[in-house]
PAVEXDREN-144680 format. One record per residue (C-alpha): x, y, z. Coordinates in steps of 0.25 Angstrom, whole numbers, padded with zeros to 4 digits, always signed. Example, Ala and Ser with C-alpha at 12.3 -4.5 7.8 and 13.67 -1.06 7.14 Angstrom:
<nodes>
+0049-0018+0031 +0055-0004+0029 
</nodes>
This chain:
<nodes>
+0909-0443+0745 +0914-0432+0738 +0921-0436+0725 +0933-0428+0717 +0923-0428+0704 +0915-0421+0710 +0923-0411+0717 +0931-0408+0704 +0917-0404+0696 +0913-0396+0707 +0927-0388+0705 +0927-0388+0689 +0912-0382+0689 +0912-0373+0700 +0925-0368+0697 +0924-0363+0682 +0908-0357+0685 +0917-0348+0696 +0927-0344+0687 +0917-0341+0678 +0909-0333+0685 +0922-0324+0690 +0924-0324+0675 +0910-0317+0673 +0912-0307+0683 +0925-0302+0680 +0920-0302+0664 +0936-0301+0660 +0940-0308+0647 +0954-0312+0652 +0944-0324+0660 +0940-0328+0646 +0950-0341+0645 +0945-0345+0660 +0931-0344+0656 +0932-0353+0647 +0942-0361+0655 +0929-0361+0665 +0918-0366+0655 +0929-0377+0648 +0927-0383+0663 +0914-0382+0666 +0912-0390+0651 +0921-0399+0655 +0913-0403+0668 +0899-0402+0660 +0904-0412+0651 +0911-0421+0661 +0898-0421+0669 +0889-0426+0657 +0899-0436+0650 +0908-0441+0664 +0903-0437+0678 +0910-0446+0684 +0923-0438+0681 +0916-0424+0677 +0925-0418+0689 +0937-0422+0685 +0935-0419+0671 +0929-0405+0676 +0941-0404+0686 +0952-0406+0675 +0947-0397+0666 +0945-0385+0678 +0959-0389+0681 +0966-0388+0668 +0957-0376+0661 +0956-0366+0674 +0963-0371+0686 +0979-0376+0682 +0976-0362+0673 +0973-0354+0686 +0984-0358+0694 +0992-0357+0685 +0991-0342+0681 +0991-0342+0698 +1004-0349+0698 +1010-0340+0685 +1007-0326+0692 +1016-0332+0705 +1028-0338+0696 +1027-0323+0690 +1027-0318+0704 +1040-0327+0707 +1045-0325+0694 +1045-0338+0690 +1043-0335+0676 +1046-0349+0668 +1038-0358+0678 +1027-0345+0675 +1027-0347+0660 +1026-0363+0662 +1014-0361+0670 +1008-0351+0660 +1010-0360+0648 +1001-0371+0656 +0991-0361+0660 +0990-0356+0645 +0988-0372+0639 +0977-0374+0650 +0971-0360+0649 +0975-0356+0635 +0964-0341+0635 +0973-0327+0635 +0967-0324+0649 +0983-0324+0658 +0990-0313+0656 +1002-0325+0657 +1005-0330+0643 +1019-0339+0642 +1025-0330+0633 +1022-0317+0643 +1028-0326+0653 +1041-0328+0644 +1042-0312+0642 +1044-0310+0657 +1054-0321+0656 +1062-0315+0645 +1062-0300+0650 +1069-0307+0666 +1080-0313+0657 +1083-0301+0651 +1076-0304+0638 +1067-0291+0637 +1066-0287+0624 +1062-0302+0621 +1051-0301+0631 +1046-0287+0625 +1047-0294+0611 +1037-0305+0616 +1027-0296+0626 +1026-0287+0611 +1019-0300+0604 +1010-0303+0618 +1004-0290+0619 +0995-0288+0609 +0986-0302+0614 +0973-0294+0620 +0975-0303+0632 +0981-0305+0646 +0993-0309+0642 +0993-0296+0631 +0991-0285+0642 +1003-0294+0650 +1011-0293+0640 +1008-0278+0637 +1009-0273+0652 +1023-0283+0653 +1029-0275+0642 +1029-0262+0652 +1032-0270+0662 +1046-0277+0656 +1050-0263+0650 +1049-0256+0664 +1036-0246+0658 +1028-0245+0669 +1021-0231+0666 +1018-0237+0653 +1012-0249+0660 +1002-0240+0669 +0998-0232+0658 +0995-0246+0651 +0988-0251+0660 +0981-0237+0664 +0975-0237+0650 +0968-0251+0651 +0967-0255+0666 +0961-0267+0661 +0974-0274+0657 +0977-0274+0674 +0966-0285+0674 +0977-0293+0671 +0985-0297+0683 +0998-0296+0676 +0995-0283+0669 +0991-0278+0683 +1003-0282+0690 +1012-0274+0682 +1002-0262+0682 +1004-0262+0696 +1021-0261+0695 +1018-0250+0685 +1011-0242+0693 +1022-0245+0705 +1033-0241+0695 +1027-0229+0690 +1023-0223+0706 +1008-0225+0702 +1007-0230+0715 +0994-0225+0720 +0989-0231+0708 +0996-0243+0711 +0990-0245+0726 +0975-0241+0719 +0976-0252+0709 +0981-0263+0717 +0969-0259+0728 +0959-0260+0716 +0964-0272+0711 +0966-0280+0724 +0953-0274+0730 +0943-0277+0716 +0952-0291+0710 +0947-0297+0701 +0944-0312+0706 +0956-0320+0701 +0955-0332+0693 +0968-0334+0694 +0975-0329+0706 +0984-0317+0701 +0997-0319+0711 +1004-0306+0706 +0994-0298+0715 +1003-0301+0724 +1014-0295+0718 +1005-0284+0714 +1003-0281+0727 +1020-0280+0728 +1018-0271+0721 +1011-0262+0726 +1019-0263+0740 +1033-0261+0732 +1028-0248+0726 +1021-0244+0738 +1035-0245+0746 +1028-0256+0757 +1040-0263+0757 +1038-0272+0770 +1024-0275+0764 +1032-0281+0751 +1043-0288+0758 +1030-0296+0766 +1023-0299+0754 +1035-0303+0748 +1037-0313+0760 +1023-0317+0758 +1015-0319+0745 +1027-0315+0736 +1038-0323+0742 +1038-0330+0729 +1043-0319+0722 +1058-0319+0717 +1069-0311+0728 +1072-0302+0717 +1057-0296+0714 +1055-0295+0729 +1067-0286+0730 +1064-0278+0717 +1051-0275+0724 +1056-0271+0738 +1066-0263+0732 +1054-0257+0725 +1048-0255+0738 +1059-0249+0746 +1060-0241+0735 +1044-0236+0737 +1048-0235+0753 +1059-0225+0749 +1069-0233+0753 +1077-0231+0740 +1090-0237+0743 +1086-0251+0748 +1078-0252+0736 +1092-0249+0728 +1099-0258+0735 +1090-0270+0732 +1088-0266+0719 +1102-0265+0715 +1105-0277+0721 +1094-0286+0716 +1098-0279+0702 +1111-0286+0704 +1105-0300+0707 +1092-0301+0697 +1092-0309+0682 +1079-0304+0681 +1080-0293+0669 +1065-0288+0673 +1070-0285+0686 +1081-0279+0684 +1077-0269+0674 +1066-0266+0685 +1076-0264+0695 +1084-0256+0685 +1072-0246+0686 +1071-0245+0699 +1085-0242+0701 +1085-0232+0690 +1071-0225+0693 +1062-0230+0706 +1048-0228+0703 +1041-0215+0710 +1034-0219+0723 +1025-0209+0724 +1018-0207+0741 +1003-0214+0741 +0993-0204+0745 +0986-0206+0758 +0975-0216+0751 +0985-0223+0744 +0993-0226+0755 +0979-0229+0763 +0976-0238+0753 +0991-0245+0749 +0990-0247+0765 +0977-0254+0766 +0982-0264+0751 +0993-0268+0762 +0985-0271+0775 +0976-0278+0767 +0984-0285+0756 +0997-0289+0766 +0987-0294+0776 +0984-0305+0765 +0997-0306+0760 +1001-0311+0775 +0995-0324+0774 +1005-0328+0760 +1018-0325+0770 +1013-0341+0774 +1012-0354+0769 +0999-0356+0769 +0998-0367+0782 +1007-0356+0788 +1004-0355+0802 +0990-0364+0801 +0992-0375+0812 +0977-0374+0813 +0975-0378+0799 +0985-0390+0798 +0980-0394+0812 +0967-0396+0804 +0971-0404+0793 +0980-0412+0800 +0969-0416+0811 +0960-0419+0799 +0971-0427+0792 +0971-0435+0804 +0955-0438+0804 +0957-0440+0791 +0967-0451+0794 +0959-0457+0803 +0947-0458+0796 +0956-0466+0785 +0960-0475+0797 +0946-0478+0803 +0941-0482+0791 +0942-0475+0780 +0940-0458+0778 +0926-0462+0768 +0921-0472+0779 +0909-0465+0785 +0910-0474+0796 +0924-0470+0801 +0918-0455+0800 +0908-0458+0808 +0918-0463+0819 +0926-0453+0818 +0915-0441+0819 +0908-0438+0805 +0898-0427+0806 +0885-0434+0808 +0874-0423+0811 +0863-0435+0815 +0874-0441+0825 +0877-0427+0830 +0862-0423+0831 +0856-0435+0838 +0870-0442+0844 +0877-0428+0850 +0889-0433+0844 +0894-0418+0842 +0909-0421+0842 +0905-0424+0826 +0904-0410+0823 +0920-0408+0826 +0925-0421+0821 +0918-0422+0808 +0928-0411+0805 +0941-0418+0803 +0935-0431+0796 +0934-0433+0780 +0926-0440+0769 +0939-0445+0761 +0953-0439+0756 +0946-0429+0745 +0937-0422+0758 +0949-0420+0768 +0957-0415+0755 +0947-0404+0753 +0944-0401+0765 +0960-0398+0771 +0963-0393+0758 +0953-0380+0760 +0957-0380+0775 +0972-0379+0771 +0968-0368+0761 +0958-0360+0768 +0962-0363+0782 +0975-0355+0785 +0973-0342+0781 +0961-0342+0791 +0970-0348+0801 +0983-0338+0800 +0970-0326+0802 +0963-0332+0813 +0973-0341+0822 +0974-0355+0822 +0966-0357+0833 +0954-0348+0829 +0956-0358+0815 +0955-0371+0823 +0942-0367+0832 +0936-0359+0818 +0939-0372+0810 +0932-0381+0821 +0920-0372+0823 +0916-0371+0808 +0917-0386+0808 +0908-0388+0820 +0900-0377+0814 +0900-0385+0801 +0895-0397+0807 +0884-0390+0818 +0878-0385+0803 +0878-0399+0798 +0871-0406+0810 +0861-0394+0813 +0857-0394+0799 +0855-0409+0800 +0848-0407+0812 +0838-0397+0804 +0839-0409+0791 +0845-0399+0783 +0854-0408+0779 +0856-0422+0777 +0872-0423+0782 +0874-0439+0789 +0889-0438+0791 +0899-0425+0789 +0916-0426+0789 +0925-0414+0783 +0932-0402+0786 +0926-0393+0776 +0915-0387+0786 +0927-0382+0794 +0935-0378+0780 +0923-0370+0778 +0922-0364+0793 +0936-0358+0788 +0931-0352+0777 +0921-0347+0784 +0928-0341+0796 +0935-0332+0785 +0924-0328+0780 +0919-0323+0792 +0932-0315+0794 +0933-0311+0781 +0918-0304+0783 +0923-0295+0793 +0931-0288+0781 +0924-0290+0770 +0925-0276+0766 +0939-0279+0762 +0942-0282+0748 +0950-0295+0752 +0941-0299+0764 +0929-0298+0753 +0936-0308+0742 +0940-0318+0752 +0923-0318+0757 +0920-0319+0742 +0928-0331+0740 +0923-0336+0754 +0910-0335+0748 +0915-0342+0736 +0920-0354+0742 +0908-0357+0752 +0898-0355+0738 +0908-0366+0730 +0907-0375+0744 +0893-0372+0745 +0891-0376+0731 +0901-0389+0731 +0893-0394+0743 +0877-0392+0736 +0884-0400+0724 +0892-0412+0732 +0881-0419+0744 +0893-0424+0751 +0896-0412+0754 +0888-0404+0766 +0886-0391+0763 +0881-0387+0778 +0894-0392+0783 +0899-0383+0774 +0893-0371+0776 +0892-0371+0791 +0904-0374+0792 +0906-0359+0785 +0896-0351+0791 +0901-0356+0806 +0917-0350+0801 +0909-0339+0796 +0905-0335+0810 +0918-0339+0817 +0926-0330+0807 +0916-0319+0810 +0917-0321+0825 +0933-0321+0823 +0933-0307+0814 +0925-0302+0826 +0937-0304+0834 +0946-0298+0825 +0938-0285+0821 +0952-0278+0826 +0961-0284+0819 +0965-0282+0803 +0957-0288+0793 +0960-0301+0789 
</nodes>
């Protein structure tokens, strides 16, 4: 049986050595305070293997949650509560991160946090007063504070030429997200599309997910005057941004679109309406003097055209919930929720009796018996709570994003293929005594078969810079499953891995079928 202990020193060791070799390939001194984060781990587990092995993952565990993965999530969660605005709750989060992370590598410092909330009461000079004492820091936070200042005082050209002189300071996300208005509000726009295309197309692996590339993206399609394209992402991936912002920038838009007079309209009105002082002096400015919306040249245009195609087609999938439209997927957990129940009531879920009854793989019984019907039914049983967790958990995660793409029926028949798949491997394996599996239960062959089906539809594309990332994370994933199984004997590893090469071949088979249609 596979113990939590054991589960939980897995995740702290392999999860810092990862981050640590991200770290050394992106060679950048704001990972400083996470490389040390990382080895404080690693320690930890070192030390709780030699003195108390029996808890070594849980002491591993607490100290990979405090010191890297409360810190990540929460510099997740701060960039969306700025995306919403909800600047107090933003500076809450921020002063937790900074106790458990305490390194100047966040361009979020509390007191950066209470600027932007003095300057929307109205209280500039105040915020000016206290970005002047933040900037000279050498840090994240002091280019922040630096490129804020041109920010809150509406200096956009002073902001580019900033920014033009050390283009290193945009490494910061938050530093980059105003670079990119400036260049919208001084008509650089060509620029504007170039940079977003370089920085989407060449990102640097995030070790925290940077939710105002979404916004940057806004951006881009406010300026560019897409206005239809905003108002979807708007109902899509930003619909947690105020009613007022999503005006300000669809007036923007309108006005980009040459439609001048709407954009009056809503602007003068939502001047009326808004407490925000930032805002409003924004709005002020575009009421006094709209930016210059220079024509893109043919490749510009070219190439703002293929950001959209590309950028909205994976933008469609945030309109939804994430279950949205995935009967296939809770049909799935529901039906092994049910065998799960009736394991419990037949004798017990770690009874390996009662998993026999109800069709546990077992190759030998398979091989000399023909009782086939165990390759399917294996499928929907479990080895205790902590298994069928895991197990629906990473269905519910990675399954509906492959269904919405595929169909739910194509889902159902690739789901049960890779685990018929994953269990032929198993027994034609032990049938060439390669391995030494007496009795198989689990869902993770087919989780694995689902991961592997995208794979296979992701290689059609795999020219393109997103199809690329996602087979790199693919690739990732099988590695870490690859390595969890080697280290856990409970665990079969050629379940496993069939299960993946069999959705390899399905999700191969389906992208021949979809050669004509856009990628995906």
């Amino acid at each position: 049986m596979i113990d939590l202990n054991h589960i939980l020193l897995f995740i702290a060791i392999v999860s810092p050595l990862i981050l640590l070799a991200r770290i050394a390939q992106l060679r950048s001194p704001r990972n400083h305070g996470w490389r040390i984060a990382a080895v404080i781990v690693l320690a930890a587990c070192a030390l709780a293997w030699w003195f108390l092995p029996s808890i070594a993952g849980f002491v591993g565990g607490t100290f990979w949650c405090l010191l890297l993965l409360i810190p990540s999530v929460s510099e997740r969660k701060i960039d969306d509560l700025l995306v919403a605005r909800r600047l107090a709750r933003a500076r809450q989060l921020a002063v937790v991160r900074r106790i458990l992370h305490p390194w100047e590598d966040s361009p979020h410092r509390p007191a950066l946090l209470d600027c932007l909330a003095l300057a929307s009461s109205g209280r500039l000079d105040r915020a000016l007063d206290q970005l002047a004492t933040e900037r000279a820091a050498p840090t994240p936070a002091g280019s922040f504070a630096s490129a804020l200042t041109f920010a809150l005082t509406e200096n956009w050209a002073a902001l580019v030429e900033w920014c033009r002189r050390d283009l290193s300071v945009t490494a910061n996300p938050a530093v980059l997200s105003l670079y990119f208005r400036a260049l919208g509000e001084t008509g650089a726009l060509e620029e504007l599309v170039r940079q977003f295309a370089s920085r989407r197309a060449s990102r640097e692996p995030e070790l925290t997910n940077d939710s105002l590339a979404r916004f940057d993206f806004a951006l881009v399609l406010a300026f560019a005057g897409r206005t239809n394209d905003l108002v979807r992402l708007f109902a899509g991936d930003l619909r947690q941004m105020p009613l007022e912002q999503r005006q300000f920038w669809l007036a923007t838009a309108e006005l980009a679109a040459g439609d001048g007079r709407a954009a009056r309209e809503r602007l003068e009105k939502l001047r009326a309406e808004t407490r925000d002082a930032v805002l409003r002096r924004s709005i002020d400015r575009r009421l006094g003097q709209a930016p210059e919306f220079p024509p893109f040249s043919a490749a510009g245009a070219m190439l703002l055209a293929r950001l959209v195609a590309e950028t909205m087609g994976t933008q469609q999938a945030g309109t939804r919930p994430r279950t949205s439209g995935t009967p296939a997927v809770w049909g799935l957990i529901l039906l092994n929720v049910a065998m799960f129940g009736a394991e419990w009531i037949f004798g017990g879920t770690t009874n390996t009796q009662t998993l026999h009854n109800l069709g546990a793989l077992e190759p030998d019984a398979v091989i000399r018996q023909h009782e086939y019907w165990r390759l399917l039914t294996a499928l929907f049983l479990h080895y205790g709570a902590l298994h069928i967790s895991f197990n629906l958990y990473a269905l519910y995660l990675l399954g509906p994003e492959l269904e919405r793409m595929i169909g739910s029926f194509k889902f159902t028949i690739s789901y049960l293929l890779a685990g018929l798949g994953s269990s032929a491997g198993v027994v034609l394996l032990r049938a060439l005594d390669l391995t030494n599996a007496d009795l198989l239960v689990g869902a993770s062959g087919c989780v694995m078969g689902v991961i592997g089906v995208s794979a296979g539809l992701l290689l059609r594309h795999r020219q393109s810079p997103l199809a690329g990332r996602r087979l790199r994370n693919i690739v990732v994933i099988v590695v870490l499953q690859t390595a969890f199984d080697l280290s856990t004997p409970q665990v079969s590893l050629a379940a496993h891995l069939s299960g993946f090469v069999t959705g390899v071949a399905i999700g191969m088979i389906l992208a021949g079928q979809r050669r004509r249609s856009a990628p995906f």
